[in-house]
PDB file of the backbone (N, CA, C, O) and the ligand in Angstrom, with CONECT records:
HET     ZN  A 101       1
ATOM      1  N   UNK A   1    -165.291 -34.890 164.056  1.00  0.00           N
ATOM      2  CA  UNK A   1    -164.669 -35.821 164.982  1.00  0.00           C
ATOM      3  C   UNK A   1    -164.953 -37.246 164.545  1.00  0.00           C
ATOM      4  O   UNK A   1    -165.918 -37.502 163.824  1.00  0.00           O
ATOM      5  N   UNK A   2    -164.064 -38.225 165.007  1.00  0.00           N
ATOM      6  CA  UNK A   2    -164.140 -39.421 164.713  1.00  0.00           C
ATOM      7  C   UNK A   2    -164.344 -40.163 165.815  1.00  0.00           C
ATOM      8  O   UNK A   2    -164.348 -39.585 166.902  1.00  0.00           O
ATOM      9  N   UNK A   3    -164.563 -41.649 165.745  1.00  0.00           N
ATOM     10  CA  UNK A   3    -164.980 -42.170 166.471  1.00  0.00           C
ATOM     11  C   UNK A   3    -164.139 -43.566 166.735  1.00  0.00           C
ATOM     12  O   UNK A   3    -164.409 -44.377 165.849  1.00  0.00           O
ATOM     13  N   UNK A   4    -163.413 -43.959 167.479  1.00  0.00           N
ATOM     14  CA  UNK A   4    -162.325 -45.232 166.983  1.00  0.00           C
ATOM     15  C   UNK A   4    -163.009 -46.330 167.551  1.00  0.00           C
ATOM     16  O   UNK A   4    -163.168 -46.668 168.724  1.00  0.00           O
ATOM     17  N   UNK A   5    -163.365 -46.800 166.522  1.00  0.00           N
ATOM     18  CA  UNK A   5    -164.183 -48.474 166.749  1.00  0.00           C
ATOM     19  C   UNK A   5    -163.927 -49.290 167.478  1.00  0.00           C
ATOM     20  O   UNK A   5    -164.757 -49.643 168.316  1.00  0.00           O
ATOM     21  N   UNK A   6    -162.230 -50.070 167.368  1.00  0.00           N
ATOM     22  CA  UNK A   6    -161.731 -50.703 167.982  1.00  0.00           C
ATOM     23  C   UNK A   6    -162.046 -52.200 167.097  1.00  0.00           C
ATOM     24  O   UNK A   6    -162.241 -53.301 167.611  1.00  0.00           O
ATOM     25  N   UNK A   7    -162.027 -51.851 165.529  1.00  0.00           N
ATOM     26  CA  UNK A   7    -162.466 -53.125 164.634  1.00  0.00           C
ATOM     27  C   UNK A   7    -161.283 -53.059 163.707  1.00  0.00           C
ATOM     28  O   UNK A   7    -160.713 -52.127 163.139  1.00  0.00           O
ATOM     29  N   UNK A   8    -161.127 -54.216 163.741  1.00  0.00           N
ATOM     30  CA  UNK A   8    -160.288 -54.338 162.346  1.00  0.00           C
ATOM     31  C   UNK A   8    -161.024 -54.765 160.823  1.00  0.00           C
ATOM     32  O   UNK A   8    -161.913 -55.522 160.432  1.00  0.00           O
ATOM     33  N   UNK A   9    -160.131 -53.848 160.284  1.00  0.00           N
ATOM     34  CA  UNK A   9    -160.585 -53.751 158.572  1.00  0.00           C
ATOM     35  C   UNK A   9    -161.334 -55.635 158.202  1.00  0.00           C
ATOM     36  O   UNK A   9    -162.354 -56.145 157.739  1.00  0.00           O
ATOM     37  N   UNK A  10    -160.238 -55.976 158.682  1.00  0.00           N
ATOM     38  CA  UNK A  10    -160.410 -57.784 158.284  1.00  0.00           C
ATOM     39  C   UNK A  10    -161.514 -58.590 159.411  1.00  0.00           C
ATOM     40  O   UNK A  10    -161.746 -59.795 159.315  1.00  0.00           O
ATOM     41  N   UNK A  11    -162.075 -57.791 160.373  1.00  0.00           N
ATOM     42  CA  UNK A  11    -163.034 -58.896 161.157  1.00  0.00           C
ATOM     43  C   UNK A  11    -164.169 -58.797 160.269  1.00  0.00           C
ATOM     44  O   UNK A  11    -164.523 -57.981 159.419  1.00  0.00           O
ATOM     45  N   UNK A  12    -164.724 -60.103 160.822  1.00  0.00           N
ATOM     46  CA  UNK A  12    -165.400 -60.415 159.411  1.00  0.00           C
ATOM     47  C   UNK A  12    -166.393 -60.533 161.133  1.00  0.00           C
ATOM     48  O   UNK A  12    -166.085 -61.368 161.984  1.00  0.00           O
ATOM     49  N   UNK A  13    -167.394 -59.661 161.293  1.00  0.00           N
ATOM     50  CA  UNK A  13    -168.538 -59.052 162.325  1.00  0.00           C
ATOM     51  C   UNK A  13    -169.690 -59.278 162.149  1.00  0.00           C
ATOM     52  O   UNK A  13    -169.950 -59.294 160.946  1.00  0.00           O
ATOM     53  N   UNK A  14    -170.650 -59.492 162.870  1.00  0.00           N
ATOM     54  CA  UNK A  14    -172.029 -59.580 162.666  1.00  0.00           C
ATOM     55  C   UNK A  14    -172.705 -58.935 164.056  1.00  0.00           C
ATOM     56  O   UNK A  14    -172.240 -58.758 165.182  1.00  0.00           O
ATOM     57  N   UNK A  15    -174.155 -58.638 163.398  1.00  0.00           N
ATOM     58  CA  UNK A  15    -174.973 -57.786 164.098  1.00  0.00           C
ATOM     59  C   UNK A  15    -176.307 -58.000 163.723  1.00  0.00           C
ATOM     60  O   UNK A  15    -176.758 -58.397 162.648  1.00  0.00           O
ATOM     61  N   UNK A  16    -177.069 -57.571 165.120  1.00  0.00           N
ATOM     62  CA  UNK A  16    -178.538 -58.080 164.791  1.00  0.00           C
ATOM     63  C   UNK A  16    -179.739 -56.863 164.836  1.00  0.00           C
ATOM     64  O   UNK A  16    -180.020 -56.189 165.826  1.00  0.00           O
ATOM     65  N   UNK A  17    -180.315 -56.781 163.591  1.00  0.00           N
ATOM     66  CA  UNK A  17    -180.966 -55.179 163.919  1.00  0.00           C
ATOM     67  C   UNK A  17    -182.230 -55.911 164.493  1.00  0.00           C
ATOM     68  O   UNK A  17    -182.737 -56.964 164.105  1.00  0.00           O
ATOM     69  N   UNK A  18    -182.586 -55.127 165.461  1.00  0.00           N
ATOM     70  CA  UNK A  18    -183.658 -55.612 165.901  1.00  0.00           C
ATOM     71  C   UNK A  18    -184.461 -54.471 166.020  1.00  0.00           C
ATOM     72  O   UNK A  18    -184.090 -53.524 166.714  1.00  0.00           O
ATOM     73  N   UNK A  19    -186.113 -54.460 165.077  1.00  0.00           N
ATOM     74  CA  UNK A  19    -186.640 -53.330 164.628  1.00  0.00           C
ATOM     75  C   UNK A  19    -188.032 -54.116 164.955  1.00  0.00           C
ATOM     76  O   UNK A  19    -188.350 -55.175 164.414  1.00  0.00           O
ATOM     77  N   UNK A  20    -189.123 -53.143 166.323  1.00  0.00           N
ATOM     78  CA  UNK A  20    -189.835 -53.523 166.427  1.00  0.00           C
ATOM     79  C   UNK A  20    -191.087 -53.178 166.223  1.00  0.00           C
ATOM     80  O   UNK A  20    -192.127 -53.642 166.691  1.00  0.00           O
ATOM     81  N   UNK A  21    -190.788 -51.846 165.068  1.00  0.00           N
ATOM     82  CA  UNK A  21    -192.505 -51.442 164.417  1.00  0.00           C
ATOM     83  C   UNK A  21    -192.225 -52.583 163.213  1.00  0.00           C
ATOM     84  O   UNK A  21    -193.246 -53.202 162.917  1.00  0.00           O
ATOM     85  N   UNK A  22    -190.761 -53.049 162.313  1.00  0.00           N
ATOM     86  CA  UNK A  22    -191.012 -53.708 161.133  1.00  0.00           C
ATOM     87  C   UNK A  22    -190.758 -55.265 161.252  1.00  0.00           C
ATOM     88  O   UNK A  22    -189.757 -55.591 160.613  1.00  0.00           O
ATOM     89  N   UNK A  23    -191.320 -56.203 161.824  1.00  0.00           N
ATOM     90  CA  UNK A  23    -190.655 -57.414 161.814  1.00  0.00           C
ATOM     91  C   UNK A  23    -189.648 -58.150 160.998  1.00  0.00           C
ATOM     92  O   UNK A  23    -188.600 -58.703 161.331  1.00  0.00           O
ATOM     93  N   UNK A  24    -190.342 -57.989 159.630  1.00  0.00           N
ATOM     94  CA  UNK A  24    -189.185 -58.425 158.715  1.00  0.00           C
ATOM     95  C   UNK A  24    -187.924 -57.851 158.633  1.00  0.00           C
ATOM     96  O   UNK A  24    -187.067 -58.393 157.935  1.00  0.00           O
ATOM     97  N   UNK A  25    -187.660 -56.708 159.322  1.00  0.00           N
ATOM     98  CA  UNK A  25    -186.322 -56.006 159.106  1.00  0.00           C
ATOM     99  C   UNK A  25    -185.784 -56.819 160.039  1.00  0.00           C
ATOM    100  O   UNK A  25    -184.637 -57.114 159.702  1.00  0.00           O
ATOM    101  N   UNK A  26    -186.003 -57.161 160.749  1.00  0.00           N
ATOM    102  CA  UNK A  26    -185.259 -58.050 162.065  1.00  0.00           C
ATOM    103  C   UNK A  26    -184.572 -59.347 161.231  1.00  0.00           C
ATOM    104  O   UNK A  26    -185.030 -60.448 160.926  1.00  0.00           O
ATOM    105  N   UNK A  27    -183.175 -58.668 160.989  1.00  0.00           N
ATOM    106  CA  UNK A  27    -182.139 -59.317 160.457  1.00  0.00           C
ATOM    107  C   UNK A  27    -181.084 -59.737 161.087  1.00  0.00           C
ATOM    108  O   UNK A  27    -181.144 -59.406 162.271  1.00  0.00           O
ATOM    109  N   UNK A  28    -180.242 -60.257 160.854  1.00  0.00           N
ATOM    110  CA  UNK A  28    -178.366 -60.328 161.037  1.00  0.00           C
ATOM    111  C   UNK A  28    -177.749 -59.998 159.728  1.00  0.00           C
ATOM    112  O   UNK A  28    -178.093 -60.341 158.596  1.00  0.00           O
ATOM    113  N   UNK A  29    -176.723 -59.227 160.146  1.00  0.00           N
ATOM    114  CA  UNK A  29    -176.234 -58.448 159.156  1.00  0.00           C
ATOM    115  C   UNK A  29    -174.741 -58.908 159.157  1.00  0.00           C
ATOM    116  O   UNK A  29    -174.548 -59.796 159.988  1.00  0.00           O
ATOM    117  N   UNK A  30    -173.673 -58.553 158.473  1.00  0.00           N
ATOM    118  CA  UNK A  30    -172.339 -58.421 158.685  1.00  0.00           C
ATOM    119  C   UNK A  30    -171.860 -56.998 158.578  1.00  0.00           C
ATOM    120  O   UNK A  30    -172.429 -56.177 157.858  1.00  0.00           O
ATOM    121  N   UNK A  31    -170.647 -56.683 159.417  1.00  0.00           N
ATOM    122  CA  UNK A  31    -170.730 -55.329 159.988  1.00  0.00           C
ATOM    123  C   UNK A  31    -170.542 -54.822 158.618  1.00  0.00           C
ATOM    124  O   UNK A  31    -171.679 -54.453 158.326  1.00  0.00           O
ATOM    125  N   UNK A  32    -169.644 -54.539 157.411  1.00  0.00           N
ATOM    126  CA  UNK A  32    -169.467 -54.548 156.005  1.00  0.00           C
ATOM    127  C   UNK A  32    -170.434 -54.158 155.625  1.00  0.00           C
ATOM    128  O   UNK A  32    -170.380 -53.016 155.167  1.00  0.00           O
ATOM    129  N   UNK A  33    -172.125 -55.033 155.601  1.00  0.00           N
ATOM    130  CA  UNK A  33    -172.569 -54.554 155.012  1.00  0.00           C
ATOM    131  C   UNK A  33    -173.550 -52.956 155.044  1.00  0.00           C
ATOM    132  O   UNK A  33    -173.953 -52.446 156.090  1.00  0.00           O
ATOM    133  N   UNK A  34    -173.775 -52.397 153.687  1.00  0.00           N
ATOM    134  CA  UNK A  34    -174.014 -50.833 153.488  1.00  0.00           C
ATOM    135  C   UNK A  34    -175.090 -50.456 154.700  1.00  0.00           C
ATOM    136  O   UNK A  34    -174.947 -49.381 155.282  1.00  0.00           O
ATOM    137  N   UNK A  35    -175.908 -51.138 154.981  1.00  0.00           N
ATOM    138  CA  UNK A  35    -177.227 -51.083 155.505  1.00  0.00           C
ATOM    139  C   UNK A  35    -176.486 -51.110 157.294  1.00  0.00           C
ATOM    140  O   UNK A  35    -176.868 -50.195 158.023  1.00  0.00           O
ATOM    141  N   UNK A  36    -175.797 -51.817 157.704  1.00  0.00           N
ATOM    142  CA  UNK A  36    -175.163 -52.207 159.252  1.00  0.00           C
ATOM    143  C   UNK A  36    -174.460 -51.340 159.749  1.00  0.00           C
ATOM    144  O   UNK A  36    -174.484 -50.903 160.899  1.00  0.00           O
ATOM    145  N   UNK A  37    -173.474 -50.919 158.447  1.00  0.00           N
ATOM    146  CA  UNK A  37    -172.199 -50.031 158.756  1.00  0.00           C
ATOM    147  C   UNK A  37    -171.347 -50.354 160.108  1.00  0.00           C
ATOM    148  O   UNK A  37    -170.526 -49.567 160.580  1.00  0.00           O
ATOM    149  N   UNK A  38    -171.631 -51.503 160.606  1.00  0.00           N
ATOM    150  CA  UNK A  38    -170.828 -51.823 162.020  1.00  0.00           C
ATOM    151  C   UNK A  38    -171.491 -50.991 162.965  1.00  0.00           C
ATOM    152  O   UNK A  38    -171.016 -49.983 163.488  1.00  0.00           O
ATOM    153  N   UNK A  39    -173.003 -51.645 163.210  1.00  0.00           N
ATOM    154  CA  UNK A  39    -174.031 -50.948 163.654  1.00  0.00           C
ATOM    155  C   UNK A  39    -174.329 -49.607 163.669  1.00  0.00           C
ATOM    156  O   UNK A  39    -175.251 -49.248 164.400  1.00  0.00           O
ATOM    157  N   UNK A  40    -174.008 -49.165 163.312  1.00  0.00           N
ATOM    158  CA  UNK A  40    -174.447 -47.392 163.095  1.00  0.00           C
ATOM    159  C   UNK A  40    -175.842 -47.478 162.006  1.00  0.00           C
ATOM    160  O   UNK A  40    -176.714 -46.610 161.980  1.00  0.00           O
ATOM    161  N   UNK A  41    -175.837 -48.174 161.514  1.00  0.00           N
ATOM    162  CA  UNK A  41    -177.012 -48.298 160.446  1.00  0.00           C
ATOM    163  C   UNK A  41    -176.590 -47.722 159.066  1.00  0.00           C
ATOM    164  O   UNK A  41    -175.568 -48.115 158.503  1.00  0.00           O
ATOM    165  N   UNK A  42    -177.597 -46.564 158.421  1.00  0.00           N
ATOM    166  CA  UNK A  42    -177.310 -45.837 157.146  1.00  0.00           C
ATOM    167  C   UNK A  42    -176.992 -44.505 157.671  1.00  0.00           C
ATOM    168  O   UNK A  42    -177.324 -44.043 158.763  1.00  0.00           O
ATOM    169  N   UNK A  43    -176.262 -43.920 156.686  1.00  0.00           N
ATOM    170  CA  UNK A  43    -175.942 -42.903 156.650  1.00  0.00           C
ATOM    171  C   UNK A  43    -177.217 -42.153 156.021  1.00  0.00           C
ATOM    172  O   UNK A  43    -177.502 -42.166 154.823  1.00  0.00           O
ATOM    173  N   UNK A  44    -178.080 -41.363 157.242  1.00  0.00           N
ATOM    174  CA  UNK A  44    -179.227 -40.903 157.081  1.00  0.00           C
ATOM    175  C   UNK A  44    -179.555 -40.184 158.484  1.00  0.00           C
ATOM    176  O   UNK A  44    -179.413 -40.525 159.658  1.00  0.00           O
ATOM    177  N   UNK A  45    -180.125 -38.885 157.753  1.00  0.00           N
ATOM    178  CA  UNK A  45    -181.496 -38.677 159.130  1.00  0.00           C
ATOM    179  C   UNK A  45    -182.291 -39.674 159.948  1.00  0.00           C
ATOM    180  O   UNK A  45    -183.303 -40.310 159.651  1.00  0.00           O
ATOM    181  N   UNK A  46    -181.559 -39.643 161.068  1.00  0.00           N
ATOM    182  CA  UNK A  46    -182.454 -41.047 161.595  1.00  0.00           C
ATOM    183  C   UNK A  46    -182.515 -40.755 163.562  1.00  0.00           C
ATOM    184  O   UNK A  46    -181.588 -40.481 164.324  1.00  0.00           O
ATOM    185  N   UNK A  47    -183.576 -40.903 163.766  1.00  0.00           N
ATOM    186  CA  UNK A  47    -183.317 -41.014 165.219  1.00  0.00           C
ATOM    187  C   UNK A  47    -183.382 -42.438 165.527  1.00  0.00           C
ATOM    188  O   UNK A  47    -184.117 -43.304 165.052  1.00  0.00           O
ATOM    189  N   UNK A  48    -182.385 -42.521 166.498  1.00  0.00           N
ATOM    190  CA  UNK A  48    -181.549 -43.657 166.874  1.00  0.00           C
ATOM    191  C   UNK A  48    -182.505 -44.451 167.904  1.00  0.00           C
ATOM    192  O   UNK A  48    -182.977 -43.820 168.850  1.00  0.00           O
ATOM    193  N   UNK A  49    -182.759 -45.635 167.764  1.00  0.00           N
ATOM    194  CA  UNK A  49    -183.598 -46.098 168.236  1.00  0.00           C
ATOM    195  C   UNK A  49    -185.179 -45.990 168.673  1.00  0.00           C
ATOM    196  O   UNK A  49    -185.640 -46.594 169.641  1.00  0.00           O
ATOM    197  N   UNK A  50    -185.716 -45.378 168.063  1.00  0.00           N
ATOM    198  CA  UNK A  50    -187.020 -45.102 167.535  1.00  0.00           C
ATOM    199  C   UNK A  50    -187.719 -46.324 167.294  1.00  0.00           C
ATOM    200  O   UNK A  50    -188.583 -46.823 168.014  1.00  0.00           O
ATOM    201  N   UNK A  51    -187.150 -46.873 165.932  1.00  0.00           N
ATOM    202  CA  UNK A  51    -187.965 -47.871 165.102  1.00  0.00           C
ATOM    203  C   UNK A  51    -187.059 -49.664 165.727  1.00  0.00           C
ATOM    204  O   UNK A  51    -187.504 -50.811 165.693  1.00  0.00           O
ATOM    205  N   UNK A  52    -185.679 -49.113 166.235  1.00  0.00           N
ATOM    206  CA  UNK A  52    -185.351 -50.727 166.352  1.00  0.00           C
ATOM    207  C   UNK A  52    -183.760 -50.288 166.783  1.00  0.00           C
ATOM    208  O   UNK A  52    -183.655 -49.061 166.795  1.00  0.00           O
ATOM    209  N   UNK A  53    -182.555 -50.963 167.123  1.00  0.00           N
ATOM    210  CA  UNK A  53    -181.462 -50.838 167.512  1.00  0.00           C
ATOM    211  C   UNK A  53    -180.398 -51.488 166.811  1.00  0.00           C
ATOM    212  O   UNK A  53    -180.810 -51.383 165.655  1.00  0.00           O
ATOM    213  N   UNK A  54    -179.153 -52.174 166.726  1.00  0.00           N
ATOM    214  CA  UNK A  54    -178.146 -52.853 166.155  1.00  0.00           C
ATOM    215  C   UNK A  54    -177.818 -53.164 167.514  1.00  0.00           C
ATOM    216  O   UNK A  54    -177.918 -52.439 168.503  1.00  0.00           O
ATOM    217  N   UNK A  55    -177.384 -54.431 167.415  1.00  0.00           N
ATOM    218  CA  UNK A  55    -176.813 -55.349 168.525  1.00  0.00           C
ATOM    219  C   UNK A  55    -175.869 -56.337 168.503  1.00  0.00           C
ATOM    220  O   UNK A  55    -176.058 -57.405 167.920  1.00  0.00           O
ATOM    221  N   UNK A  56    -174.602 -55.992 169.248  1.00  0.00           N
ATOM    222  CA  UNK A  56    -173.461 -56.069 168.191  1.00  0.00           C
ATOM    223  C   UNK A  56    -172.362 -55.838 168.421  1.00  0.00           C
ATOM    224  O   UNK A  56    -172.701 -54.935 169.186  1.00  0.00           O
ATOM    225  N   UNK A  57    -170.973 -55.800 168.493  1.00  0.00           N
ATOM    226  CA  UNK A  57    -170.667 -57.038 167.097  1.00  0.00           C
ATOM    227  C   UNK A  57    -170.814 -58.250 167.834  1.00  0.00           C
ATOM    228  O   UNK A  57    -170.649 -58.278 169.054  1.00  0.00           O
ATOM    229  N   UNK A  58    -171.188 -59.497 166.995  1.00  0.00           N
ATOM    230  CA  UNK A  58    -170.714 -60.876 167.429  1.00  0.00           C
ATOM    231  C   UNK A  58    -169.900 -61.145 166.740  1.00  0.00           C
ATOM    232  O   UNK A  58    -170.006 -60.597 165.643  1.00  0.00           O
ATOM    233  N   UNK A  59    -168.463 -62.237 166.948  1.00  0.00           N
ATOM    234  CA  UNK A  59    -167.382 -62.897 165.803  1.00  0.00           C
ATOM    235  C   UNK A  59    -167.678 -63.669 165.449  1.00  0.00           C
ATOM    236  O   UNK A  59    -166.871 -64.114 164.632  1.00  0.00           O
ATOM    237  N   UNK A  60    -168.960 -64.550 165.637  1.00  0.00           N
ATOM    238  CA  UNK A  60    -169.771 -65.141 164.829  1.00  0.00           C
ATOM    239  C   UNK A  60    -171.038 -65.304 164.419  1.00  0.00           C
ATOM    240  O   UNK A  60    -171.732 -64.841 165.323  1.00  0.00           O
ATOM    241  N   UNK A  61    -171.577 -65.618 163.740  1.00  0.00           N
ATOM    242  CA  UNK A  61    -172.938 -66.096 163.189  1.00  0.00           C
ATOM    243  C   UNK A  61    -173.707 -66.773 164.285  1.00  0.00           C
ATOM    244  O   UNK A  61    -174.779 -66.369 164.736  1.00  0.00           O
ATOM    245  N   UNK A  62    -173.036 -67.872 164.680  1.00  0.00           N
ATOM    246  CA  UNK A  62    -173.671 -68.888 166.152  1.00  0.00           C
ATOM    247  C   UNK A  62    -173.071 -68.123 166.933  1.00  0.00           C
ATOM    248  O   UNK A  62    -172.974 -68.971 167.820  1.00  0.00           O
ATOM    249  N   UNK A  63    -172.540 -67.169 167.406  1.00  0.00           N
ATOM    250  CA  UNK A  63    -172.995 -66.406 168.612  1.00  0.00           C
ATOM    251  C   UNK A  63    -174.043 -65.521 168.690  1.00  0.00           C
ATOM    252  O   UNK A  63    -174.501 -65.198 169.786  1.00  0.00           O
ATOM    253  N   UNK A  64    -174.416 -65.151 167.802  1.00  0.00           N
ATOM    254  CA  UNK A  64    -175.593 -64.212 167.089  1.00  0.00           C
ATOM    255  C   UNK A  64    -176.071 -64.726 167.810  1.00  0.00           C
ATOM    256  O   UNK A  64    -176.095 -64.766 169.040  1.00  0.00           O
ATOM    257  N   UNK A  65    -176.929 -65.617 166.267  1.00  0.00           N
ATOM    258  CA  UNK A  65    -178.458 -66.659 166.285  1.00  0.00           C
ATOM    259  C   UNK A  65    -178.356 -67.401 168.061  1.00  0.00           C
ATOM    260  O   UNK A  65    -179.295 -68.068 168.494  1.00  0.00           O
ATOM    261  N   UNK A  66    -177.229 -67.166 168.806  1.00  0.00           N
ATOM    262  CA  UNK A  66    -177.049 -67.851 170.405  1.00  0.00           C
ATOM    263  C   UNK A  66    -177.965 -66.828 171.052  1.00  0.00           C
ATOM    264  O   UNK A  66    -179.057 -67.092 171.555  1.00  0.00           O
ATOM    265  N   UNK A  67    -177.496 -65.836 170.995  1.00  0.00           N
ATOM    266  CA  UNK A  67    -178.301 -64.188 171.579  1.00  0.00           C
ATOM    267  C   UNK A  67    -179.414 -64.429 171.492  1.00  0.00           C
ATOM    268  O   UNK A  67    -180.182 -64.788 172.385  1.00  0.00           O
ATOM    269  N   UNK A  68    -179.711 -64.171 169.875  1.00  0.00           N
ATOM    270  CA  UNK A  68    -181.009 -63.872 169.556  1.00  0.00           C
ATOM    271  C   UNK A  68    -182.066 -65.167 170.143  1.00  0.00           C
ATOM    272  O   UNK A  68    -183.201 -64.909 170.545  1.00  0.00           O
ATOM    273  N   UNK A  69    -181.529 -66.515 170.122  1.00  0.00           N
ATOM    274  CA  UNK A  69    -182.708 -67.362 170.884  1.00  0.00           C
ATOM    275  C   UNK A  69    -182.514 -67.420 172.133  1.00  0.00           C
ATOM    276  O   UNK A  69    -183.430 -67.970 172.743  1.00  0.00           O
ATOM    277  N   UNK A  70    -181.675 -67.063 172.734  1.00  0.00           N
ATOM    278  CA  UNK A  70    -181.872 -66.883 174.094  1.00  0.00           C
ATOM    279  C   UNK A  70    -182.302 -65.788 175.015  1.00  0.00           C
ATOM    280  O   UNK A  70    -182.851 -66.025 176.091  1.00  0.00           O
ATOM    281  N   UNK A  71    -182.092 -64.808 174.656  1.00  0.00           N
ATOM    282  CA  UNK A  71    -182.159 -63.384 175.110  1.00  0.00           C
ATOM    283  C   UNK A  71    -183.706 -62.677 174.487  1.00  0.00           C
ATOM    284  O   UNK A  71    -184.373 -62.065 175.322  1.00  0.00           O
ATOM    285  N   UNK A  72    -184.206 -62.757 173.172  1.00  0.00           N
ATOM    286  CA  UNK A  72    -185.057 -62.153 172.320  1.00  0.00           C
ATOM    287  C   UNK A  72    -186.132 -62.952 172.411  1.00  0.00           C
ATOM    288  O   UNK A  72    -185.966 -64.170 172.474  1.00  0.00           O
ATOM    289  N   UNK A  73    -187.176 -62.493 172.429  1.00  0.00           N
ATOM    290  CA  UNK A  73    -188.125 -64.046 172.504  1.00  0.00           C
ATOM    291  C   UNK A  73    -189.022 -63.079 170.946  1.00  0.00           C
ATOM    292  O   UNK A  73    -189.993 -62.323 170.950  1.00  0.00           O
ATOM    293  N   UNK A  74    -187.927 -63.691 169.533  1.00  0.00           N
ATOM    294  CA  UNK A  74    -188.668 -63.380 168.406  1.00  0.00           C
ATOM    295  C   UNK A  74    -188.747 -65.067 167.727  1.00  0.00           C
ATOM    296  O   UNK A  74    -188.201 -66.031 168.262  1.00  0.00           O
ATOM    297  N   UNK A  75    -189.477 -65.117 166.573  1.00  0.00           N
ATOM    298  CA  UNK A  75    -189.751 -65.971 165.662  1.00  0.00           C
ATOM    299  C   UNK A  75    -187.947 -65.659 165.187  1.00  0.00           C
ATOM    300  O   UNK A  75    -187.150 -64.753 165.430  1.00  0.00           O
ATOM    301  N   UNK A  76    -187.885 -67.115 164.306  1.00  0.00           N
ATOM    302  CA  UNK A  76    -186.136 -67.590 164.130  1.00  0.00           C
ATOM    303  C   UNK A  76    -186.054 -66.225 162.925  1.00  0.00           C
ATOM    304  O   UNK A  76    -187.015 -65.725 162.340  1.00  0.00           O
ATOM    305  N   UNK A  77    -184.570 -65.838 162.797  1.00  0.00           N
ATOM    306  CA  UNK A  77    -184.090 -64.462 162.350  1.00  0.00           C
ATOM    307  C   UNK A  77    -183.516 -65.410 161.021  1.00  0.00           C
ATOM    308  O   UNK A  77    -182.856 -66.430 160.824  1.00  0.00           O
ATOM    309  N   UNK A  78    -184.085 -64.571 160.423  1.00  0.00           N
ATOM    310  CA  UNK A  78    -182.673 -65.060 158.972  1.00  0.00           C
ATOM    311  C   UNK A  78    -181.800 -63.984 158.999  1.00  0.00           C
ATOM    312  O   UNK A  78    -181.898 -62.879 159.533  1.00  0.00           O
ATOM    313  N   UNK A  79    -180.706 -64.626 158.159  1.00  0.00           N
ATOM    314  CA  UNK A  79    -179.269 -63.509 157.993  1.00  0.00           C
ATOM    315  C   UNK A  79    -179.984 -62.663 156.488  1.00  0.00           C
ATOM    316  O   UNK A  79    -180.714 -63.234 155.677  1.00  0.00           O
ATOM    317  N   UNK A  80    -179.646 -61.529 156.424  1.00  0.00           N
ATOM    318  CA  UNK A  80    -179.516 -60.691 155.934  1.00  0.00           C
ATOM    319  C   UNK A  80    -179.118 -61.144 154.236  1.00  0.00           C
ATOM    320  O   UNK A  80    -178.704 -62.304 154.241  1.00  0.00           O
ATOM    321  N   UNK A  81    -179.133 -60.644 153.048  1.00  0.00           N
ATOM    322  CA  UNK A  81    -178.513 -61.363 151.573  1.00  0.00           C
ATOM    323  C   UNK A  81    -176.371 -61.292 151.957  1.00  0.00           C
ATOM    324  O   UNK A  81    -175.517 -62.118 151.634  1.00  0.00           O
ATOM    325  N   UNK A  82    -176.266 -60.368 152.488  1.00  0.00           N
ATOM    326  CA  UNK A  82    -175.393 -60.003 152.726  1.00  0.00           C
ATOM    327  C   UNK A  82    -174.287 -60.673 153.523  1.00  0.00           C
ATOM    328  O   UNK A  82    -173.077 -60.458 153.458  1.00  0.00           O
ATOM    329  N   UNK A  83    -175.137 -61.765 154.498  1.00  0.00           N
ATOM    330  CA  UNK A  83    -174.027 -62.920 155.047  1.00  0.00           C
ATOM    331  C   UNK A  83    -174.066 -63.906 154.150  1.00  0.00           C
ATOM    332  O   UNK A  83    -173.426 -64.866 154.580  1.00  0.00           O
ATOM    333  N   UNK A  84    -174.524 -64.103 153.103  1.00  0.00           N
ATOM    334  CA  UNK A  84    -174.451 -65.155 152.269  1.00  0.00           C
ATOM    335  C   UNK A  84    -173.174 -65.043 151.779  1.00  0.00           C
ATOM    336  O   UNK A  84    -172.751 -65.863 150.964  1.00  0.00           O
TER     337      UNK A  84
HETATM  338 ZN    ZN A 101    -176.813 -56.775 155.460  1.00  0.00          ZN2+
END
């Protein structure tokens, strides 16, 4: 079975993993990239929220980093190599 997103091929998406046994994983991602998959994460054995969540999509970058300092009370997030 499939699952219909409700994304288009061309949104250009972002997402914030927020992982709270690893700090440094606490990224922003773009949905594209391999690691985000448009929050689903990797394609892996994984129980789902265990180690951290995806939070998500934003249509932008400053709506993100908006979330994340308002809502999260973490140290400032860098983006991921992948929004570069
Ligand atoms: Zn990434």
């Amino acid at each position: 079975m499939e699952v219909y997103l409700n994304i288009q091929q061309q949104e250009n998406l972002f997402y914030f993993y927020h992982n709270w046994k690893a700090g440094k994983k606490n990224k922003i991602h773009k949905g594209h990239c391999p690691q985000c998959n448009f929050g689903t994460g990797k394609r892996e054995k994984q129980t789902r929220g265990l180690n951290g969540v995806w939070i998500g999509p934003f249509s932008t970058l400053d709506l993100c980093n908006d979330y994340i300092a308002d809502r999260i009370n973490l140290p400032p997030v860098e983006p991921h190599k992948c929004c570069n």
